[in-house]
Every structure is written in C-alpha cells, then in structure tokens.
PyMOL Python script that loads the backbone (N, CA, C, O; Angstrom):
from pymol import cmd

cmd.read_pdbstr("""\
ATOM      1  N   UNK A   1      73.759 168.934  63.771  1.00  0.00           N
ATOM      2  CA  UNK A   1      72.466 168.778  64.404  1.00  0.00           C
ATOM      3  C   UNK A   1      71.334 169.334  63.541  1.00  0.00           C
ATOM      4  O   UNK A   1      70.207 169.542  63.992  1.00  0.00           O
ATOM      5  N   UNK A   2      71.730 169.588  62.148  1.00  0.00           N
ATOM      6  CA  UNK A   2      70.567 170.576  61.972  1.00  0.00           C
ATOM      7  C   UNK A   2      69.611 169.593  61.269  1.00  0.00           C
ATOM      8  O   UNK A   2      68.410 169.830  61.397  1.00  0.00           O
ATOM      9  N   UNK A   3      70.007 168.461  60.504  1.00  0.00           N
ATOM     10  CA  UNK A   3      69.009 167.551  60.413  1.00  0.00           C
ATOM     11  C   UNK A   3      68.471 167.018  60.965  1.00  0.00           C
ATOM     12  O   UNK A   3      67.312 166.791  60.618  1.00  0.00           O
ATOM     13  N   UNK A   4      68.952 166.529  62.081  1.00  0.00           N
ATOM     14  CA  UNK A   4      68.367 166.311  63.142  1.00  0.00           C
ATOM     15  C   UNK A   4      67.334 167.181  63.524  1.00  0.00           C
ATOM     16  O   UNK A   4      66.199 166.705  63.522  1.00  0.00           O
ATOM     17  N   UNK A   5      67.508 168.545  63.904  1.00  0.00           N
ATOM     18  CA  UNK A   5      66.660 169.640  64.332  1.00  0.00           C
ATOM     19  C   UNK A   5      65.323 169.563  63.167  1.00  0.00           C
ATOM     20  O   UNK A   5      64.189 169.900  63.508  1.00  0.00           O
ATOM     21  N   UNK A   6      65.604 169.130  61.928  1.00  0.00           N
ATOM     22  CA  UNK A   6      64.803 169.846  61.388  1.00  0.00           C
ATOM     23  C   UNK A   6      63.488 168.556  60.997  1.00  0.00           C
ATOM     24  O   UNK A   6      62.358 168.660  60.522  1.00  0.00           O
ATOM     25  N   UNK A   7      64.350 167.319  61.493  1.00  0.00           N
ATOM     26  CA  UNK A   7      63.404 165.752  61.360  1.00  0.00           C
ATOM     27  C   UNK A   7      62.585 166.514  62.405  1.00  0.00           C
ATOM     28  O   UNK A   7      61.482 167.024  62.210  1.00  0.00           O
ATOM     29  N   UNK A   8      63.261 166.515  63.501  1.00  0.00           N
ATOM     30  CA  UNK A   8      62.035 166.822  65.227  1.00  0.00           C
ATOM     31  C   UNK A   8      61.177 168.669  64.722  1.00  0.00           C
ATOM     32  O   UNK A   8      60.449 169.329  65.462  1.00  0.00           O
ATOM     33  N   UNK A   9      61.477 168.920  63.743  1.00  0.00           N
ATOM     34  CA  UNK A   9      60.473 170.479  63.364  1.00  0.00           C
ATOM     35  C   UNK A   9      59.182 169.678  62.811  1.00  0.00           C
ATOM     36  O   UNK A   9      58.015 169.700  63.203  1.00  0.00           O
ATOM     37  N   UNK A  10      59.763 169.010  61.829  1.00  0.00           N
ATOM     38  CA  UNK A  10      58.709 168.302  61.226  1.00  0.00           C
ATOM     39  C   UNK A  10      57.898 167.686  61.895  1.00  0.00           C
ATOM     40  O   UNK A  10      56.685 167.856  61.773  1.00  0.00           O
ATOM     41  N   UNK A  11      58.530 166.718  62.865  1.00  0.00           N
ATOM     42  CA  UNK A  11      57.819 165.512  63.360  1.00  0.00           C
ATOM     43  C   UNK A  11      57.122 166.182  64.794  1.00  0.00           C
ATOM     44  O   UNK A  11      56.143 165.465  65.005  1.00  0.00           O
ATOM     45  N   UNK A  12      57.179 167.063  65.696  1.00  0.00           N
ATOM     46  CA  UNK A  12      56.752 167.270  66.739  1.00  0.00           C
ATOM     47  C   UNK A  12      56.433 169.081  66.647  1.00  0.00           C
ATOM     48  O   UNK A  12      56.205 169.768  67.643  1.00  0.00           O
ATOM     49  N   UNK A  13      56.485 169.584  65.287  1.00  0.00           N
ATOM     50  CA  UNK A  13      55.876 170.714  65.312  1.00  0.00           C
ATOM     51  C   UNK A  13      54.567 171.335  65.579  1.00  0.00           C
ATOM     52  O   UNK A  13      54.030 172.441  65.519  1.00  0.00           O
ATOM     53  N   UNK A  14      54.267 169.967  65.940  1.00  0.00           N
ATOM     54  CA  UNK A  14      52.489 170.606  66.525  1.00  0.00           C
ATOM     55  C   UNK A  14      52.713 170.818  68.296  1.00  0.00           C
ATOM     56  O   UNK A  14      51.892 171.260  69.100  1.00  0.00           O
ATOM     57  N   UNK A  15      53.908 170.408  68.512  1.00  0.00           N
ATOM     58  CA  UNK A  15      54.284 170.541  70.077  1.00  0.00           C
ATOM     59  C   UNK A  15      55.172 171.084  70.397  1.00  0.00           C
ATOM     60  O   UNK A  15      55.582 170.987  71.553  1.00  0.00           O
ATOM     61  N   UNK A  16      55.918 172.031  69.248  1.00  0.00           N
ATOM     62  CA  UNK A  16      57.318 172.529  69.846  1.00  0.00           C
ATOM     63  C   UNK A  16      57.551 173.461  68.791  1.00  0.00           C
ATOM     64  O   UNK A  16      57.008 173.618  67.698  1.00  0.00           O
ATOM     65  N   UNK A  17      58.573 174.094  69.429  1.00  0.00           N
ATOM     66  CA  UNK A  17      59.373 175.526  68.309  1.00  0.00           C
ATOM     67  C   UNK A  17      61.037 175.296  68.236  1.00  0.00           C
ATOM     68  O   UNK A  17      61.677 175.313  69.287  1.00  0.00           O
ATOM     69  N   UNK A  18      61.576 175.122  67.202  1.00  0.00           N
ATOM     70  CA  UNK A  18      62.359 174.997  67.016  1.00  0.00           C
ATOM     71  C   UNK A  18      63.361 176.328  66.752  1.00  0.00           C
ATOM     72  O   UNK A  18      63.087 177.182  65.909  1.00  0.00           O
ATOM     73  N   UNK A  19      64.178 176.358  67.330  1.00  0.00           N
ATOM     74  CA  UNK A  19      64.622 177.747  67.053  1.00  0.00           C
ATOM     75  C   UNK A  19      66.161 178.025  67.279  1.00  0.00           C
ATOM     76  O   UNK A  19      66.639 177.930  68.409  1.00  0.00           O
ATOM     77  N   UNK A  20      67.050 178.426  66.009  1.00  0.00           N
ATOM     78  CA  UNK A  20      68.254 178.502  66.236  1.00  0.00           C
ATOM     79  C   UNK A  20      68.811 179.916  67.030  1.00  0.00           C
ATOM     80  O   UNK A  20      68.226 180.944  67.372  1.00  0.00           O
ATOM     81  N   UNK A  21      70.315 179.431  67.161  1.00  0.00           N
ATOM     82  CA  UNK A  21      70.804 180.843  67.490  1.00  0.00           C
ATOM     83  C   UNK A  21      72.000 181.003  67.759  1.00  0.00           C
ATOM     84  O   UNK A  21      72.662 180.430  68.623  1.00  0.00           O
ATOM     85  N   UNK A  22      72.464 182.175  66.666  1.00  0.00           N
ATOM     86  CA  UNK A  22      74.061 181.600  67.315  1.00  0.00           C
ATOM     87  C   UNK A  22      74.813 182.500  68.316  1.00  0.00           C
ATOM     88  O   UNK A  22      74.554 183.658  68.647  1.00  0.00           O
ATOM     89  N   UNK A  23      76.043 181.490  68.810  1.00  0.00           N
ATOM     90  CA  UNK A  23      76.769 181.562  69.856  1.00  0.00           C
ATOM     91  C   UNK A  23      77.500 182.749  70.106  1.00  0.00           C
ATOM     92  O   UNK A  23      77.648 183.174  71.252  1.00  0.00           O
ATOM     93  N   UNK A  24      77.890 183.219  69.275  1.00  0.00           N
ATOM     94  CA  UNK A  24      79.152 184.705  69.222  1.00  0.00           C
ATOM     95  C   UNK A  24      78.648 185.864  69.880  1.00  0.00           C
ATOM     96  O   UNK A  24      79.080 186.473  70.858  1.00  0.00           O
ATOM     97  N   UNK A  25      77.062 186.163  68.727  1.00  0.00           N
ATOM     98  CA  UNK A  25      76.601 187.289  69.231  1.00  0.00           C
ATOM     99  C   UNK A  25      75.688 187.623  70.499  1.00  0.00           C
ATOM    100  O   UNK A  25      75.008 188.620  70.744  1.00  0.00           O
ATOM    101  N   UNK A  26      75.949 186.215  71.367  1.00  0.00           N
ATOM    102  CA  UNK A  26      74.576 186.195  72.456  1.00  0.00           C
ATOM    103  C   UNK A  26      75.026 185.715  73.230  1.00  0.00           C
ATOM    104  O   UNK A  26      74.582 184.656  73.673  1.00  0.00           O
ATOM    105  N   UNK A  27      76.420 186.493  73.850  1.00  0.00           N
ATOM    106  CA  UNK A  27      77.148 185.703  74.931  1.00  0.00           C
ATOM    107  C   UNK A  27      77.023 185.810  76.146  1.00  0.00           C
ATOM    108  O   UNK A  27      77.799 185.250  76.919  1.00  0.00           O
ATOM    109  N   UNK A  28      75.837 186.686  76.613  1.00  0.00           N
ATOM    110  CA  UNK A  28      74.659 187.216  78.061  1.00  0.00           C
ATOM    111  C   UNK A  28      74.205 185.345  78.041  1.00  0.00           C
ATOM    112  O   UNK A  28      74.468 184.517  78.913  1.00  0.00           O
ATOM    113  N   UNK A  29      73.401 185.118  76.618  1.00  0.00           N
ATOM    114  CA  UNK A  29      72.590 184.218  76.758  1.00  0.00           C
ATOM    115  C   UNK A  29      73.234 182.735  76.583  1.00  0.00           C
ATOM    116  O   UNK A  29      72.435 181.800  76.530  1.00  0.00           O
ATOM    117  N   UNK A  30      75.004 182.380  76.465  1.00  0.00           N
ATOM    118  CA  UNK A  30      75.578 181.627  76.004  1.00  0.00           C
ATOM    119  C   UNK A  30      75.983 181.387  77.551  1.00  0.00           C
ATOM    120  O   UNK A  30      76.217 180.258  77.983  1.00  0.00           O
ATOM    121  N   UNK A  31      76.031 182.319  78.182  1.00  0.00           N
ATOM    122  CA  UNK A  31      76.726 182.337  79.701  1.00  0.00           C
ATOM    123  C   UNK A  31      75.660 181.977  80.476  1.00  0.00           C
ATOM    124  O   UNK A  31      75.825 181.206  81.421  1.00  0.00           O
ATOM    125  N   UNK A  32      74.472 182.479  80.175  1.00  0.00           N
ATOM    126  CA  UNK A  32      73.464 182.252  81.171  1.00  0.00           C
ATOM    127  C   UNK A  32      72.873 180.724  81.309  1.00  0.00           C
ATOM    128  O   UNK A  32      72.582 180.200  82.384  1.00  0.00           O
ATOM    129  N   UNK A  33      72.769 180.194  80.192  1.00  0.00           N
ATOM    130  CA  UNK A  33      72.834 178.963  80.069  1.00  0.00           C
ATOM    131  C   UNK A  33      73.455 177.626  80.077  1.00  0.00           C
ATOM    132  O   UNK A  33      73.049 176.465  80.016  1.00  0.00           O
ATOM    133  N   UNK A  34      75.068 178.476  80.215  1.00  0.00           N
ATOM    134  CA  UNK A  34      75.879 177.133  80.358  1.00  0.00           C
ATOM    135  C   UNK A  34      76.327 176.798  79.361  1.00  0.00           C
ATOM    136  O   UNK A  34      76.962 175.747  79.451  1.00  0.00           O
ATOM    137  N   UNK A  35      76.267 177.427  77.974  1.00  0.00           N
ATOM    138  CA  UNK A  35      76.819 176.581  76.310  1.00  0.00           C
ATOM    139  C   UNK A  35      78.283 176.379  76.696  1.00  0.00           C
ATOM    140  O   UNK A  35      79.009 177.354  76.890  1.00  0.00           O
ATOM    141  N   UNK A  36      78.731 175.107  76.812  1.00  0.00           N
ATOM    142  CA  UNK A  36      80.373 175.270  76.593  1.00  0.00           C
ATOM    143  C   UNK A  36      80.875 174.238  75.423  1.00  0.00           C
ATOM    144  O   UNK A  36      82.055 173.971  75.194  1.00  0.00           O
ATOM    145  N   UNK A  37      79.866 173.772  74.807  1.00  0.00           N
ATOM    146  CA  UNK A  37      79.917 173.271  73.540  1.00  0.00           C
ATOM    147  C   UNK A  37      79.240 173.738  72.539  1.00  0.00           C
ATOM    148  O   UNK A  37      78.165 174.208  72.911  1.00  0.00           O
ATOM    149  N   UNK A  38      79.463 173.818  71.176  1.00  0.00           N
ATOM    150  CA  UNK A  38      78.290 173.719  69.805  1.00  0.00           C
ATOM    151  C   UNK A  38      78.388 172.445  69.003  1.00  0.00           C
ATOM    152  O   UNK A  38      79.420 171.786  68.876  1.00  0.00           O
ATOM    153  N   UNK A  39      77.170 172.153  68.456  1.00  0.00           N
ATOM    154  CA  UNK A  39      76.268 172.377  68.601  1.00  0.00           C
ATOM    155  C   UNK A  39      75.425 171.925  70.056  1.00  0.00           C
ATOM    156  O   UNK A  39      75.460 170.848  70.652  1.00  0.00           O
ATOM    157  N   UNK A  40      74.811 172.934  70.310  1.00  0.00           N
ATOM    158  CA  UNK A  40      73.926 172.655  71.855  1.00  0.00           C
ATOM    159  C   UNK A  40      72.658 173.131  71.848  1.00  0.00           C
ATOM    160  O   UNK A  40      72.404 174.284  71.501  1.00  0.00           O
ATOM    161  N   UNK A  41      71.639 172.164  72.284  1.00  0.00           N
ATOM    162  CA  UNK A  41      70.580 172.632  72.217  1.00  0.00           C
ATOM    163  C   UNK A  41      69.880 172.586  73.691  1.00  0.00           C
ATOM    164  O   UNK A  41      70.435 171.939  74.580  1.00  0.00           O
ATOM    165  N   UNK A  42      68.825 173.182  73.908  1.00  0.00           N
ATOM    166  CA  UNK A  42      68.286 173.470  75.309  1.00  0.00           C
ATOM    167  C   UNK A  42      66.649 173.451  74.752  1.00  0.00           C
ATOM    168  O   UNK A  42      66.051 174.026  73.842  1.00  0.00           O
ATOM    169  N   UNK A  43      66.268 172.444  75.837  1.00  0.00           N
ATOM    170  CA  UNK A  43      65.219 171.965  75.791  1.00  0.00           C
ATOM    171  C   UNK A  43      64.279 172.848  76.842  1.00  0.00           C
ATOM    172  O   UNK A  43      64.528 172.735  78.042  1.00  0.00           O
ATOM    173  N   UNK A  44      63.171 173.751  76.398  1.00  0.00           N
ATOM    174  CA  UNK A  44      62.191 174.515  78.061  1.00  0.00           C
ATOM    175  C   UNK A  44      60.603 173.923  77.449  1.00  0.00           C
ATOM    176  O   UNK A  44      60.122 173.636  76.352  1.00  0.00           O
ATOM    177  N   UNK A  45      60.207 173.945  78.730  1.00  0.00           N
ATOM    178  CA  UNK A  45      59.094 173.485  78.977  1.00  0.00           C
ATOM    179  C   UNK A  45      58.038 174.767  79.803  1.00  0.00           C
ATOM    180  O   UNK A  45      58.368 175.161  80.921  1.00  0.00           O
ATOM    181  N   UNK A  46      57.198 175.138  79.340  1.00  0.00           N
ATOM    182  CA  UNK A  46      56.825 176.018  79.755  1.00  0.00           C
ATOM    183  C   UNK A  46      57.911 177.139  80.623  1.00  0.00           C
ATOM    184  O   UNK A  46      57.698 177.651  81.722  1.00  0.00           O
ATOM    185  N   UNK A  47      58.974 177.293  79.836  1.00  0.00           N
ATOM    186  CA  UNK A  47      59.900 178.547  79.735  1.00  0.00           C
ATOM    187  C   UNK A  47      60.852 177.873  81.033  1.00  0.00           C
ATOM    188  O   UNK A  47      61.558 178.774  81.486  1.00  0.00           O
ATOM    189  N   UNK A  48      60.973 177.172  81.423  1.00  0.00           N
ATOM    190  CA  UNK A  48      62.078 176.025  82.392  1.00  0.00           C
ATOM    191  C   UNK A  48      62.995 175.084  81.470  1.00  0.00           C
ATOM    192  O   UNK A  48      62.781 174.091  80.776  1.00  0.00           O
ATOM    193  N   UNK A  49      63.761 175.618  81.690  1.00  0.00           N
ATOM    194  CA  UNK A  49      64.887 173.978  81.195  1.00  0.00           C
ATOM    195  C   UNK A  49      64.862 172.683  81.705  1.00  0.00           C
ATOM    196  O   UNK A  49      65.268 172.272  82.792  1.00  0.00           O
ATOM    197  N   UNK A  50      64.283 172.037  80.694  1.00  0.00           N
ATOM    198  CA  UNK A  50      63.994 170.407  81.203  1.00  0.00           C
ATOM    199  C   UNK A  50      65.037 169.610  80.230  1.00  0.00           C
ATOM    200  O   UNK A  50      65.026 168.390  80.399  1.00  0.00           O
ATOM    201  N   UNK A  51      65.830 170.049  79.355  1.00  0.00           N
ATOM    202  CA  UNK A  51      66.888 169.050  79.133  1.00  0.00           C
ATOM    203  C   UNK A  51      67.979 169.899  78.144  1.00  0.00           C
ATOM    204  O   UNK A  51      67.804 170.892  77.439  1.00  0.00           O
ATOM    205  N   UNK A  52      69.039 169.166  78.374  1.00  0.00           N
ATOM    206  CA  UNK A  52      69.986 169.812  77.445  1.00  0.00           C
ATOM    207  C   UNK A  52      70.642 169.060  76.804  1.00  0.00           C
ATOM    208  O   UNK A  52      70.658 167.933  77.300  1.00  0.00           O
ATOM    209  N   UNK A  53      71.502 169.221  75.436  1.00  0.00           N
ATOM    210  CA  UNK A  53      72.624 168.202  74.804  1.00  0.00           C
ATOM    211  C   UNK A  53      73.614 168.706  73.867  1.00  0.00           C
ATOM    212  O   UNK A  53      73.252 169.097  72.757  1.00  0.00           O
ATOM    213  N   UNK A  54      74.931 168.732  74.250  1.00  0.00           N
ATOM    214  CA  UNK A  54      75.886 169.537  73.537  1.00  0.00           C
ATOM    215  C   UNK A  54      76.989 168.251  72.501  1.00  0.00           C
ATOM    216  O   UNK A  54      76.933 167.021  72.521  1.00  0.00           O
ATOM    217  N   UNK A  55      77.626 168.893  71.938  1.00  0.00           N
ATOM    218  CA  UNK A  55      77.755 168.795  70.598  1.00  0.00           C
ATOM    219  C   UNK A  55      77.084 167.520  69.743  1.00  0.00           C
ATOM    220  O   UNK A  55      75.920 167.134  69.846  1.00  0.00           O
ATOM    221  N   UNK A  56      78.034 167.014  68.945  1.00  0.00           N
ATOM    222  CA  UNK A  56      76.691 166.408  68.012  1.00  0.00           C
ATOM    223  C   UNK A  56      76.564 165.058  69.038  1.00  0.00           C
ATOM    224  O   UNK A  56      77.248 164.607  69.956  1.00  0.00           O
ATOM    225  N   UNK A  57      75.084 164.603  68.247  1.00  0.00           N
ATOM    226  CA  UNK A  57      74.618 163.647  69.127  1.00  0.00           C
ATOM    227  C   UNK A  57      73.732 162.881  67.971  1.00  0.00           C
ATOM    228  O   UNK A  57      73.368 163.211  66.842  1.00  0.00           O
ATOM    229  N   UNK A  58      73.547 161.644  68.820  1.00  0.00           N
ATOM    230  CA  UNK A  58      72.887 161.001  68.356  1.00  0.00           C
ATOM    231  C   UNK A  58      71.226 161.551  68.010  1.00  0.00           C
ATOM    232  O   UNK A  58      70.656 162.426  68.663  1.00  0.00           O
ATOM    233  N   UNK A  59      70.543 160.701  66.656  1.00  0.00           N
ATOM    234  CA  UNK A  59      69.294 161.733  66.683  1.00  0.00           C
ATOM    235  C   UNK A  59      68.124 160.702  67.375  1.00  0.00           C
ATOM    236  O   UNK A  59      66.921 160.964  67.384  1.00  0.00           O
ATOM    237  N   UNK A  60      68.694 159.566  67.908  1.00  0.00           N
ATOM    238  CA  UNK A  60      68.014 158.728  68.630  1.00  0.00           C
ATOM    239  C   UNK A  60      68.344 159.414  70.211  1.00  0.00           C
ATOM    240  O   UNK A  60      67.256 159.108  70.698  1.00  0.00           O
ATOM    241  N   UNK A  61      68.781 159.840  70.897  1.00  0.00           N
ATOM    242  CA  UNK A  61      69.537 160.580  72.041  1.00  0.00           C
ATOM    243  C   UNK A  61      68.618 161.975  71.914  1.00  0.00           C
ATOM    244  O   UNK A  61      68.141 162.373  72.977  1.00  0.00           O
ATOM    245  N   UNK A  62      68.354 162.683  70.816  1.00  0.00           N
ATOM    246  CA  UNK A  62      67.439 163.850  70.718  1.00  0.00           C
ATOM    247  C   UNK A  62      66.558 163.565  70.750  1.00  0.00           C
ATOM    248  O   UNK A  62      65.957 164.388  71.441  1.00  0.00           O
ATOM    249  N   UNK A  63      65.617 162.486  70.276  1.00  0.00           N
ATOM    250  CA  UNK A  63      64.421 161.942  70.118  1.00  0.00           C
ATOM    251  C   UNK A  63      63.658 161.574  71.801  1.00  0.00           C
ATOM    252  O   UNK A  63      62.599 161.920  72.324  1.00  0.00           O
ATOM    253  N   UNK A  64      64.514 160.938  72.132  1.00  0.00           N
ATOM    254  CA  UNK A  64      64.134 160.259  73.476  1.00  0.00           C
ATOM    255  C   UNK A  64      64.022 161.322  74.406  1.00  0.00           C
ATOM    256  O   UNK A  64      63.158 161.327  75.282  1.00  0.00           O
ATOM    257  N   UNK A  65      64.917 162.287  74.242  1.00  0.00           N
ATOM    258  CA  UNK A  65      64.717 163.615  75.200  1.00  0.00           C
ATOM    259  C   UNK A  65      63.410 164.366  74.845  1.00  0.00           C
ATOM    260  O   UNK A  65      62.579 164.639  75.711  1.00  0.00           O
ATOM    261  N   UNK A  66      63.238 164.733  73.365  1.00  0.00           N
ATOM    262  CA  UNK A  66      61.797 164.945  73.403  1.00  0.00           C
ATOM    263  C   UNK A  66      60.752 164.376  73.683  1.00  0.00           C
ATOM    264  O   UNK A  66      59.816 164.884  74.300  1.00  0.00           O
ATOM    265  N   UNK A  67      60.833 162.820  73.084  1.00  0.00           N
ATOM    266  CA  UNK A  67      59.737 162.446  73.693  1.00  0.00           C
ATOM    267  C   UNK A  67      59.297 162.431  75.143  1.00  0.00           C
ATOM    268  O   UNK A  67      58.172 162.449  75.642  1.00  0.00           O
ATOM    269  N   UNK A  68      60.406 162.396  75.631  1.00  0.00           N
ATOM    270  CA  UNK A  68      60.477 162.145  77.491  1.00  0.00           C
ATOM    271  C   UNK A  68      59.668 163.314  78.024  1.00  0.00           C
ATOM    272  O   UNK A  68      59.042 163.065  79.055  1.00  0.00           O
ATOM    273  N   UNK A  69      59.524 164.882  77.387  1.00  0.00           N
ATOM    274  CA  UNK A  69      59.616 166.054  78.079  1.00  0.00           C
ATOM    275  C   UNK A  69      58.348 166.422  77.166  1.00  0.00           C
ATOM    276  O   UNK A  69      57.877 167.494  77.546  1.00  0.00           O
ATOM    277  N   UNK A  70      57.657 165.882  76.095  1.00  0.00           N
ATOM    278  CA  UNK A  70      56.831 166.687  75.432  1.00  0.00           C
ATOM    279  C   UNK A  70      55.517 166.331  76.192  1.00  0.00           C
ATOM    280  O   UNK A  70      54.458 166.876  75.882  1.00  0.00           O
TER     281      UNK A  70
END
""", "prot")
cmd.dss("prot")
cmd.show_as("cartoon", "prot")
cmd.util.cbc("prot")
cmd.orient("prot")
C-alpha cells in the first residue's frame, strides 16, 4: 500500500495527512480500531472513522474512498 499511500500524499495533500504506523508496538490502538489485517488503513474525518480497508487493495478502491469522504 505504500505507493499507493504515497500517490494519495501527493495528490490530496492539500486535504489530508497521511500517516503511518506500525502494528506491534500499538496494540491499545490496533485493538481499538479493529486492525485484523496489514496492510490497513483508517480513514477519520474530523477525528471519526468514515472508512476503512485492510490488506492490499486496489489503488482505484483507495481512491474512490477518498474521494467519497474528502
């Protein structure tokens, strides 16, 4: 996902933060959220989860979720 991640940094960085993090050491925040796959990303919208998508995916499937929510 990380090319992916890093086309949508480029392309929608005037509207979003992209931000990794990994799974091992943040397992309060791996639990709290639901990760039961990697790669997974979590989409918030003014600090709410408005979408999610676990392991790899299409970057047309990432796209459409941002655009949908930005």
């Amino acid at each position: 996902m990380t090319p992916i991640m890093n086309v949508a940094a480029q392309t929608y960085g005037d509207r979003l933060k992209v931000v990794k993090m990994e799974v091992d050491p943040n397992p309060v925040t791996v639990a709290q959220y639901k990760v039961e796959g990697v790669p997974a990303l979590r989409l918030f919208k003014n600090g709410e989860l408005v979408g999610s998508v676990e392991g790899i995916d299409s970057k047309q499937k990432v796209t459409n979720l941002l655009e949908t929510n930005l």
